[in-house]
C-alpha positions in Angstrom: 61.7 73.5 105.2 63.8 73.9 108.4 65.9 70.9 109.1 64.2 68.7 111.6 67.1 68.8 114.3 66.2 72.5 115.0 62.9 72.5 115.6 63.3 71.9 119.4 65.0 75.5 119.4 62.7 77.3 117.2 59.5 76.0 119.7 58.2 78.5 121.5 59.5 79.4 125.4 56.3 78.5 126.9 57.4 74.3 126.0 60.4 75.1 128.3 59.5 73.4 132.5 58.4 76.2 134.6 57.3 78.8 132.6 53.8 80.6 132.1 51.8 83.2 130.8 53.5 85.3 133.9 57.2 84.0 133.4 56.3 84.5 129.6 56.0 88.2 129.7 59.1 89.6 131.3 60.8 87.5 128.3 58.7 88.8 125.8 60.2 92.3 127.4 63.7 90.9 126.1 62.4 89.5 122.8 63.0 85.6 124.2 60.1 84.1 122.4 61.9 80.7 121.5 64.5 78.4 122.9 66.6 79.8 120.3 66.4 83.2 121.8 67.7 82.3 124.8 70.9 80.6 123.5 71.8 83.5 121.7 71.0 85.9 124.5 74.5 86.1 125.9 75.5 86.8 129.2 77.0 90.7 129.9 79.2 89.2 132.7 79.8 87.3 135.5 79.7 87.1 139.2 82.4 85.2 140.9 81.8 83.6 143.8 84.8 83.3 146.7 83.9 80.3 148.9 85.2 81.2 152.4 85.0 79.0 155.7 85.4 82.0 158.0 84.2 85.8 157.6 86.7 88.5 157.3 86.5 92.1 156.6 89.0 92.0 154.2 86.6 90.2 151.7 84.0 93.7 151.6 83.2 94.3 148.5 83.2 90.6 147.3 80.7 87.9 146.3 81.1 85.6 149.3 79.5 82.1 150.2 79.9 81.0 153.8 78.1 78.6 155.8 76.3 79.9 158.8 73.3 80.1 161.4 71.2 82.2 162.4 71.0 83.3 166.0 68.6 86.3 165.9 66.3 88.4 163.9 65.4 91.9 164.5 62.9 94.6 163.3 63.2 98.0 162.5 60.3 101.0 163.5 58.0 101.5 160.2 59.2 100.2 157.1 63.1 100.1 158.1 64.6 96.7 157.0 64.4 93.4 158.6 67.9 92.1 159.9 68.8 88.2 160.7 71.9 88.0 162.8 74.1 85.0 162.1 77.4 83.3 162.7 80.2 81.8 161.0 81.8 78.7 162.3 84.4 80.4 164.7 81.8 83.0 165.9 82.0 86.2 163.7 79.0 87.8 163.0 77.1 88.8 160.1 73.9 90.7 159.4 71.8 89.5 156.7 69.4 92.8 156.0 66.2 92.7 153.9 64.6 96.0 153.0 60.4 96.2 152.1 58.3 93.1 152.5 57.2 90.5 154.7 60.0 89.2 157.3 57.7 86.3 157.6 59.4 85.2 154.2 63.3 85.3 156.0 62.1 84.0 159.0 61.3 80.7 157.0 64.5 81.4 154.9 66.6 81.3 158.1 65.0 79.6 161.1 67.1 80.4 164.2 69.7 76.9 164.7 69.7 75.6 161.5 72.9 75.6 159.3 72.4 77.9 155.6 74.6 78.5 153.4 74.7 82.5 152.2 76.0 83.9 149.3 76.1 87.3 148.2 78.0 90.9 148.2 79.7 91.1 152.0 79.8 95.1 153.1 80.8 96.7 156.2 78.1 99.0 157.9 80.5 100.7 160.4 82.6 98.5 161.7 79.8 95.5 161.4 79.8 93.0 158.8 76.6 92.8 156.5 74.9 90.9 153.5 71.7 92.7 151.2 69.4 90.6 150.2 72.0 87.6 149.7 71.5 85.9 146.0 71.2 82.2 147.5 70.0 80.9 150.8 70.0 77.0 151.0 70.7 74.0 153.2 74.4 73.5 153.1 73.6 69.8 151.2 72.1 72.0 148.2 74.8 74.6 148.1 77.1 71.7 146.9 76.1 72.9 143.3 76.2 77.0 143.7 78.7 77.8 140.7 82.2 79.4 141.8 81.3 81.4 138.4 77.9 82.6 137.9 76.9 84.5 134.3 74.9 88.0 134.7 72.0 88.3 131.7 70.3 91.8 130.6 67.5 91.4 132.7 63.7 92.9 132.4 61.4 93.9 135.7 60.1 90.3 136.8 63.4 88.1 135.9 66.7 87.2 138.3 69.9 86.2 136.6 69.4 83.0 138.1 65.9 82.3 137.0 67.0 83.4 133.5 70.2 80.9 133.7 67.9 78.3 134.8 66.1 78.7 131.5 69.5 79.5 129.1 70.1 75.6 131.0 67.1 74.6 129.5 67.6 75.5 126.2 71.1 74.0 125.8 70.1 70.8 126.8 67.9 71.2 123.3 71.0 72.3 120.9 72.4 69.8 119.1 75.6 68.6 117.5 75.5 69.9 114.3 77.6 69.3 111.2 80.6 71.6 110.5 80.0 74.3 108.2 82.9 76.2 108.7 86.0 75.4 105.7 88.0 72.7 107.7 92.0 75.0 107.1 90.1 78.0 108.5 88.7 76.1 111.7 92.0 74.6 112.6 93.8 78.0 111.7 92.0 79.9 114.4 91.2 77.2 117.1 88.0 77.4 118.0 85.2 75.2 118.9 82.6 73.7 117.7 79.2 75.2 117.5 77.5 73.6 120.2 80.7 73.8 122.3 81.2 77.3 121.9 77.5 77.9 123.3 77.6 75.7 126.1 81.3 77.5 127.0 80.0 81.0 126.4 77.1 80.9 128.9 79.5 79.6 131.5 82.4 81.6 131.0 81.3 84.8 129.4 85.1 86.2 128.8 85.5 82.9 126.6 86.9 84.9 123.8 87.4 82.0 121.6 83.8 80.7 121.9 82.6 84.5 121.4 84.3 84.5 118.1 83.4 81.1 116.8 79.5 82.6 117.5 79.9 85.9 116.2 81.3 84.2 113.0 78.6 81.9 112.3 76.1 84.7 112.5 78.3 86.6 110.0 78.9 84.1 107.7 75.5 83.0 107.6 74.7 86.4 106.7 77.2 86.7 104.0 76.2 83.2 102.2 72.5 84.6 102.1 73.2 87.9 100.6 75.8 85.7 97.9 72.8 83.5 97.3 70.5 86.6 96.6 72.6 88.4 94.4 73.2 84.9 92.3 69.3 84.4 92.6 68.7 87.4 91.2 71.6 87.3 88.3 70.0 84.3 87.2 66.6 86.1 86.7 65.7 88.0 84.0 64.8 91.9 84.4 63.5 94.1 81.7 66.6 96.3 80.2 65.8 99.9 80.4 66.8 102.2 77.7 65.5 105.9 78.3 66.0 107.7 74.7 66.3 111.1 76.6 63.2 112.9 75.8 61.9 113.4 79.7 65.6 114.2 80.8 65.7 116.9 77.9 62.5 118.7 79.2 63.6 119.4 83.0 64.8 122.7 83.7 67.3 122.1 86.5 67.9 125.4 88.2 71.5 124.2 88.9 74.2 121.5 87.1 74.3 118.4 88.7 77.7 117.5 91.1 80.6 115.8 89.7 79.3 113.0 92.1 75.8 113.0 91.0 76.5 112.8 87.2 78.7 109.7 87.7 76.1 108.0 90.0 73.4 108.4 87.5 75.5 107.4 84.4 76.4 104.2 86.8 73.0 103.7 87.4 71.9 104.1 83.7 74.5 101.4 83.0 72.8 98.7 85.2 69.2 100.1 83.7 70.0 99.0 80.5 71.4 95.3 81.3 68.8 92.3 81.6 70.0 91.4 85.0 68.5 93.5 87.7 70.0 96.2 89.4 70.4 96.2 93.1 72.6 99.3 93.5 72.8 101.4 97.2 73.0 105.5 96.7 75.4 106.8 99.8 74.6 110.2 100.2 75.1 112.7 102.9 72.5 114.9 104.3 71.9 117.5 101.7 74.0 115.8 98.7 71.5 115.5 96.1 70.3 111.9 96.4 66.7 113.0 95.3 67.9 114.5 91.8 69.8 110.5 91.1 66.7 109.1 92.0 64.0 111.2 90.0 66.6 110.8 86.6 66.7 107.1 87.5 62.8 107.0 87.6 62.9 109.0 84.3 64.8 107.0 82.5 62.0 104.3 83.3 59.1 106.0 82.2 60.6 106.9 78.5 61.4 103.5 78.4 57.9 102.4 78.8 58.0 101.1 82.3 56.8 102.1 85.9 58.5 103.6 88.7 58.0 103.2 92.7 59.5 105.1 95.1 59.1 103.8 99.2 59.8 106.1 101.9 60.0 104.6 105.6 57.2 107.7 107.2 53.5 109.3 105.7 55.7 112.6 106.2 59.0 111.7 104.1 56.4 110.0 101.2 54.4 112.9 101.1 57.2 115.4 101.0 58.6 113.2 97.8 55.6 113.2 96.4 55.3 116.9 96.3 58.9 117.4 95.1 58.7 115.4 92.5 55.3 117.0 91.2 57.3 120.2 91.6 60.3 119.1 89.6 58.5 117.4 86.6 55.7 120.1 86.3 55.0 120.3 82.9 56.4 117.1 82.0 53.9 114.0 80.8 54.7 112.1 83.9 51.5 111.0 85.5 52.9 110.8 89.4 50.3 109.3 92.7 50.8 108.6 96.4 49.7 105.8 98.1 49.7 105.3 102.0 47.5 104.1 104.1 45.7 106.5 104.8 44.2 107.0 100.8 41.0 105.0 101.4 37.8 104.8 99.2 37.7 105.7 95.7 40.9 108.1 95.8 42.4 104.6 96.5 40.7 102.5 94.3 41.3 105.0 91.3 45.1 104.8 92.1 44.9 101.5 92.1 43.4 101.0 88.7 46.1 103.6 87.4 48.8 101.5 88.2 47.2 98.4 86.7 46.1 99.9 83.5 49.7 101.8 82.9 48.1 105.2 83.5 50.4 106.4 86.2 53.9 106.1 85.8 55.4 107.0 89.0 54.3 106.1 92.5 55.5 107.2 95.9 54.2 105.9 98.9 55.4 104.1 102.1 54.8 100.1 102.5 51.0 100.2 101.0 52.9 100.2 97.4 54.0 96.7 97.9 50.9 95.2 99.7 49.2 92.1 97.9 46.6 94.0 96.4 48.6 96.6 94.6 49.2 95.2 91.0 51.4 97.0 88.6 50.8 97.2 84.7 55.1 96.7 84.0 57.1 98.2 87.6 60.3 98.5 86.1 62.4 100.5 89.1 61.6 100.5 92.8 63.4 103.6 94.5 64.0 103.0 98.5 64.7 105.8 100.1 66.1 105.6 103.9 67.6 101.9 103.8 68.5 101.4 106.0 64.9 100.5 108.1 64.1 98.1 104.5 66.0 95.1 105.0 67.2 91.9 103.3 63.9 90.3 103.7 61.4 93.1 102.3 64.2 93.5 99.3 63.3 89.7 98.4 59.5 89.8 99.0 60.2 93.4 96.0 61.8 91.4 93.6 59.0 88.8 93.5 56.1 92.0 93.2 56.5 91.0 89.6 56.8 88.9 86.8 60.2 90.0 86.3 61.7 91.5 89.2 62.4 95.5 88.8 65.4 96.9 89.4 66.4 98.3 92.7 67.8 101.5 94.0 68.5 101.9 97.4 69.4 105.1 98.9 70.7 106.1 102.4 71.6 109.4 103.9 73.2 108.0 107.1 76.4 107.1 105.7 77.4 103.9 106.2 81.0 102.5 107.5 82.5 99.8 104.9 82.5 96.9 107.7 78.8 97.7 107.6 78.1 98.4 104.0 79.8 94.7 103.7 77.3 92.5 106.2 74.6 94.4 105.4 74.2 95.2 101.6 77.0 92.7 100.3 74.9 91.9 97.3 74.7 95.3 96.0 76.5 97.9 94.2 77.5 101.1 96.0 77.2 104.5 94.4 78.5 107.5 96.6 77.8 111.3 96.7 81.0 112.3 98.1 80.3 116.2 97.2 78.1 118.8 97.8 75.7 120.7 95.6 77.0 124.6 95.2 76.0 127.0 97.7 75.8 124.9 100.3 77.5 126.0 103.3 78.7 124.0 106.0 76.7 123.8 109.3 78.1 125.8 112.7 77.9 123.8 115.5 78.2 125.0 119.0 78.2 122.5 122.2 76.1 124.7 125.1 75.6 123.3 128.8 71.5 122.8 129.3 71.4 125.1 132.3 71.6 128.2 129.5 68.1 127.3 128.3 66.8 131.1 129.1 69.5 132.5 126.5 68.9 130.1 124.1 65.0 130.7 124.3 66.0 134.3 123.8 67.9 133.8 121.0 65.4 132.0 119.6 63.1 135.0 120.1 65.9 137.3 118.3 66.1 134.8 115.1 62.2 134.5 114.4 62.3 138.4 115.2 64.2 138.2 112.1 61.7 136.2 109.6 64.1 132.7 110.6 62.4 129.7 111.4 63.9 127.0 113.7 63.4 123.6 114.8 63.1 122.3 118.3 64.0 118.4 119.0 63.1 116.9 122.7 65.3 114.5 124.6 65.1 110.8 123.8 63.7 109.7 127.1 65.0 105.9 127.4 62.8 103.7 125.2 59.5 105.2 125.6 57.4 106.7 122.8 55.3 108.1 125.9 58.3 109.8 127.7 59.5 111.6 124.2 56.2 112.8 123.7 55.3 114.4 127.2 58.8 116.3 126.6 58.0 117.3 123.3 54.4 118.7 124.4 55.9 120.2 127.5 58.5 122.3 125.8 55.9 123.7 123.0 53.5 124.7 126.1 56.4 127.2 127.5 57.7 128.2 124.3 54.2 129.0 123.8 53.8 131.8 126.5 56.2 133.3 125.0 55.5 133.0 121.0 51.9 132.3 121.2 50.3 130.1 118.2 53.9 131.1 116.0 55.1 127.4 117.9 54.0 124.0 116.3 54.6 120.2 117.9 55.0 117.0 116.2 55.7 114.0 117.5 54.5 109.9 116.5 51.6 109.3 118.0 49.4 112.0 116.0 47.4 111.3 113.3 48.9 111.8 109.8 46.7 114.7 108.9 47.2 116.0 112.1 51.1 116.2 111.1 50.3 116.8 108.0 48.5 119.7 108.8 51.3 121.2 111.1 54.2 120.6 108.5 52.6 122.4 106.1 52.2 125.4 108.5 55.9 124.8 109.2 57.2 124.9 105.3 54.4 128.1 104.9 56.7 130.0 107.2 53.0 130.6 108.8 55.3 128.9 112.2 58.4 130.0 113.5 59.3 127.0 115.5 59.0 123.3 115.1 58.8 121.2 118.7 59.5 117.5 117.7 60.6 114.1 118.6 63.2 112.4 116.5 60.5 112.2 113.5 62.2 114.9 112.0 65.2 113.3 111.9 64.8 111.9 107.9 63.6 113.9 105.0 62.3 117.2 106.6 63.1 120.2 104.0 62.7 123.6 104.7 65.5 126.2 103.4 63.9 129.0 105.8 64.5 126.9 108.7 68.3 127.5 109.8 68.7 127.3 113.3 68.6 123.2 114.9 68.2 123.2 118.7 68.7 119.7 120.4 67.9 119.3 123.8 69.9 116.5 126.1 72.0 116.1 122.9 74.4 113.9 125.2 71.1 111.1 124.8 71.8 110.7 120.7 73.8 108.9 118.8 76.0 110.3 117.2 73.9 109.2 113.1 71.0 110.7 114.9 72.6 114.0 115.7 74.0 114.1 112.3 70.8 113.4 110.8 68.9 115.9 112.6 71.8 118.5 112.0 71.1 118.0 108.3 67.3 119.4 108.4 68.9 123.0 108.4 71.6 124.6 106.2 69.0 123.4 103.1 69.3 127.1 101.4 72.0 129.6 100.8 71.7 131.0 104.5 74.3 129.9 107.2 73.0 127.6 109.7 73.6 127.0 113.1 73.0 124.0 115.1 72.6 123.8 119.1 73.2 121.1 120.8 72.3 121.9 124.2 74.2 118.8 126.8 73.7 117.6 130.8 75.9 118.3 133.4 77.2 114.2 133.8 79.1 114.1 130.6 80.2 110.1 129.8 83.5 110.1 127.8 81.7 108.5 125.2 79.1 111.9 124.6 81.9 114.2 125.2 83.6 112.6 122.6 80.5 112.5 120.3 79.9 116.1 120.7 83.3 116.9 120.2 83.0 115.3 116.6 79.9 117.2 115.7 81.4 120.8 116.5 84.3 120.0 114.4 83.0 118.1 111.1 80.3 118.3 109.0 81.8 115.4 107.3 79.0 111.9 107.6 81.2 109.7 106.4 84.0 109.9 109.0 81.3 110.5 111.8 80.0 107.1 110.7 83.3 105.4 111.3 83.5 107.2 114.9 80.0 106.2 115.5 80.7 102.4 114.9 83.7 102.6 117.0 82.2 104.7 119.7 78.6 102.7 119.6 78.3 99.7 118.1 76.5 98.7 114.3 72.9 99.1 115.6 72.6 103.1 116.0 73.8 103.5 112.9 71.8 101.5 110.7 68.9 102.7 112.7 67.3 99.3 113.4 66.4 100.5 116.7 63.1 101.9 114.4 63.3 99.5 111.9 62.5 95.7 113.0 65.1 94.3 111.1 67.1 92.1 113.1 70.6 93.1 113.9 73.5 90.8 114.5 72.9 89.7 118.2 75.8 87.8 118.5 78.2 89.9 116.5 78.6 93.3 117.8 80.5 95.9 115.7 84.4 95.1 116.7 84.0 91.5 115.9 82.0 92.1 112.7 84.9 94.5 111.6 87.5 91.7 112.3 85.5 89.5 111.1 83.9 90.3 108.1 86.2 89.8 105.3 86.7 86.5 106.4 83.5 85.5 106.9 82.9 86.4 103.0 85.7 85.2 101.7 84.6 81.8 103.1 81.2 82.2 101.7 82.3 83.1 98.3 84.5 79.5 98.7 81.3 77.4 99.5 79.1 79.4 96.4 82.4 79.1 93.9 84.5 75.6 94.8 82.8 73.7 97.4 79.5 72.8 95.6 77.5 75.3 97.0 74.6 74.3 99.1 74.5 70.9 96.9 78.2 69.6 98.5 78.9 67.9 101.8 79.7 71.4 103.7 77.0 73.0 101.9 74.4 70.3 103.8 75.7 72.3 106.8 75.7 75.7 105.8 72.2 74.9 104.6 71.4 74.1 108.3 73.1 77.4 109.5 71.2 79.6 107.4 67.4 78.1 108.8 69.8 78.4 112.3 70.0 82.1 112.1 67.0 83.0 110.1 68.5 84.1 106.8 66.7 81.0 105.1 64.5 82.7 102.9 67.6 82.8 100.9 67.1 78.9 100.8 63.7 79.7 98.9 65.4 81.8 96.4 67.8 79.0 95.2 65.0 77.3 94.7 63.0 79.7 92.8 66.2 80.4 90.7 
């Protein structure tokens, strides 16, 4: 159970003075749900206020706050802006200008005579002095309290900074001192401040560096102590050894040998198979390495050895394309494989069901169904998790307790992963990696082409389906919205249609799963020449025919995404070429990410550029996934601060007592703190 001294933070933002359901949902826009929320919603910045007795041009382009009064207010035609003139105390004037609304409302802001203090950005309009919309307005006795220093917050439609701050306020008066969990020689080494310190000193100074750092390194180390405890949770519990005698293995009739690379992963993973402590092993694998061929030898190895395999894919599409490949592959074999998604209903559903509880089917693919509460297994032996990274700490706990004895694990990930990140993210794993690439692969051209060639590239298209090629088409990521993607992705299939008629299909995320389905399949028939899509394509997608990639507003993508999405072509013989068709208003950062992608095929070192040029969230995709990221550790401070921040975990689990010791009373607390306390409930289990 959490600790009783943080329950006032965990209670719900509605308990906090002043705010209602209409308050409520701009927050809920910004995922501030809780008091907690908002302590750990950091300001991006600050304003810094100059307080001046007497205007002066010099100051444009400053944050001012002067006293003054108001001596006239004047209206523009139509709907110009409203404009209050005032003065300083030694006469200078000033014009206060407020665009669209009622001048009612400044009127009573600034009634002609009476002393205000203003505070806000001072401009010159010509040679005239001017102030938009001012931030504060007040009697000069209340403007005793205005901040010199004022914190700027990411904001959503419907919240001020200083409304937001107000609340932040709020919620610190709630955090408590709390008992050092940090080893005392590292504390005093690096100087920093105690927990509830370093809050209160980041939200009024946000270049506090030192306060930044004690933060970020909490969330880290809580992180790290979790992922210790699961590993040692699940070393303590018993797994079921696995020892495959060969005789499915022998039976497969590979049409190629098997990389360097994938022969040692799977002789590492039969290793682990065979031990009575579970495995928990992550497979790094570029696009195209052979990832799928580890993981169907893995599942294998379970079936001769009595067991049952499950393999979860994050989409309907990737889980049904799995499905089919492995059919394909073990044709012929007595390997009884199913699917289950949500979308099997009635008694297709039930009959799979009762297959997996009487031992009937051996292998199962399907997306989260497979580990719903209703879905029993006869003896689940392996779980297979293909696209980690949206599967996180939490859904690899609630796997391990799907049965009596929990299964062993193999992760897999095509988005190559930096070590910083491999570190605070899968810390309690193994890591196997395909560093090579099956024969007759050939590496992937990339060309960089300005947006305003669109006709010649539309051409060209023409020319390569001329040809028998198929190609796919990916739409703009337009800001956040699902919406947004998908009127682009319709809108460009409509004009490639004039010109290719029913040869152009669309996907997107908002159709139906048969719908999809049913377009895919047209797609991998070759019955299509051209696949419009949003960025669903970006995992699992295989068709060898298709060897030309077009991405439109490529500068919008990160630089895992574009990698990703390269990776759907250049899956046959044939050379591929990839398009990646920019805007005009280039940022350093997507010229530089473009750059990359012309000159490497190489994930693993676009990986490291990503986290340097990005930040740790694009590349572990939790943008899609709803697995929390750090959110006060971004990626520079988790890369200095990582090592440390296990190190000192590893010193709490190994010398200090664990969670049983004086400092481990603390650490306990952290862990409910930043939500990694389900690890709490495995020590107990253990």
């Amino acid at each position: 159970m959490r600790p009783e001294i943080l329950n006032p933070l965990f209670a719900e933002v509605e308990t906090l003075k002043g705010v209602g359901p209409a308050l409520a949902k701009p927050l809920r826009k910004l995922a501030l749900d809780r008091a907690i929320d908002l302590l750990f919603h950091l300001p991006t910045g600050a304003i810094e206020r100059k307080r001046v007795d007497e205007l002066d041009a010099q100051d444009a382009g400053r944050v001012i706050t002067v006293e003054v009064v108001p001596t006239s207010y004047r209206a523009s035609a139509g709907r110009g802006p409203f404009r209050v003139g005032v003065t300083d105390p030694v006469g200078n004037v000033l014009n206060l200008v407020y665009f669209g609304g009622n001048p009612g409302w400044a009127k009573k802001l600034l009634p002609i005579g009476e002393k205000r203090t203003v505070s806000g950005k001072l401009e010159l309009y010509g040679q005239d002095m001017q102030m938009i919309h001012p931030d504060h307005v007040l009697p000069p006795e209340e403007a005793v309290d205005l901040p010199l220093r004022e914190p700027v917050y990411p904001l959503s439609e419907g919240l001020t900074s200083r409304r937001l701050g107000q609340l932040v306020d709020q919620a610190l008066a709630r955090a408590p001192s709390l008992s050092e969990w940090i080893e005392p020689g590292l504390l005093a080494a690096r100087g920093w401040p105690a927990w509830r310190e370093a809050l209160l000193r980041v939200h009024a100074d946000p270049q506090d560096e030192m306060a930044r750092q004690r933060l970020a390194y909490d969330e880290l180390f809580a992180n790290q102590l979790a992922l210790m405890l699961v590993r040692a949770s699940s070393r303590r519990r018993r797994g079921m050894p696995l020892r495959g005698d060969g005789r499915l293995r022998d039976m497969l009739k590979l049409p190629y040998t098997p990389t360097g690379a994938q022969s040692r992963s799977i002789a590492e993973i039969e290793g682990d198979l065979v031990q009575a402590t579970p495995m928990t092993r992550l497979l790094q694998g570029d696009v195209g390495a052979g990832k799928t061929l580890v993981a169907t030898m893995a599942l294998l190895v379970a079936v001769e050895a009595g067991a049952q395999g499950a393999m979860l894919a994050p989409t309907e599409i990737l889980a049904r394309q799995h499905y089919e490949t492995l059919r394909r592959t073990l044709a012929g074999l007595p390997v009884n494989v199913a699917i289950l998604t949500g979308r099997e209903k009635g008694k297709a559903r039930e009959a799979t069901l009762m297959g997996l509880a009487d031992g009937s089917i051996d292998i199962l693919v399907g997306t989260h169904a497979i580990f719903q509460e209703k879905v029993g297994y006869r003896n689940l032996g392996l779980a297979v998790v293909d696209e980690q990274h949206r599967f996180g700490v939490a859904q690899r706990m609630m796997l391990q307790s799907k049965a009596e004895r929990p299964p062993h694990l193999l992760v897999m990930t095509a988005t190559p992963i930096p070590r910083t990140l491999t570190l605070s993210h899968y810390g309690e794993m193994d890591v196997s990696r395909l560093d090579e690439m099956p024969p007759g692969r050939q590496p992937i051209e990339t060309r960089v082409i300005s947006g305003e060639r669109l006709d010649e590239i539309v051409q060209a298209l023409g020319r390569h389906m001329a040809k028998g090629g198929q190609a796919y088409w990916v739409c703009p990521l337009v800001e956040e919205s699902e919406q947004s993607d998908l009127a682009a992705a319709e809108s460009r299939a409509e004009s490639l249609r004039q010109l290719f008629g029913d040869r152009v299909g669309v996907v997107h995320g908002r159709m139906k799963g048969p719908e999809k389905d049913a377009v895919m399949a047209d797609f991998s028939a070759g019955r299509l020449g051209v696949l419009v899509a949003t960025t669903v394509i970006e995992v699992g997608v295989d068709v060898p025919n298709a060897t030309l990639m077009i991405i439109e507003g490529a500068d919008r993508f990160g630089l895992a995404q574009l990698h990703q999405l390269r990776g759907r072509v250049g899956r046959g013989d044939q050379h591929s070429i990839c398009l990646l068709l920019r805007g005009n208003a280039l940022s350093e950062t997507a010229r530089a990410r473009l750059a990359l992608m012309r000159e490497t095929n190489d994930g693993f070192r676009i990986a490291e550029e990503d986290l340097r040029l990005r930040g740790a969230g694009e590349i572990l995709g939790t943008r899609q996934s709803g697995e929390a990221a750090f959110r006060l550790a971004g990626p520079e401070r988790t890369a200095a601060l990582i090592e440390t921040a296990t190190q000192d975990a590893r010193l709490l689990v190994d010398r200090d007592g664990g969670l049983d010791g004086e400092r481990g009373q603390a650490a306990r607390t952290a862990l409910y703190l930043f939500e990694r306390d389900a690890a709490v409930g495995l020590l107990r289990a253990g």
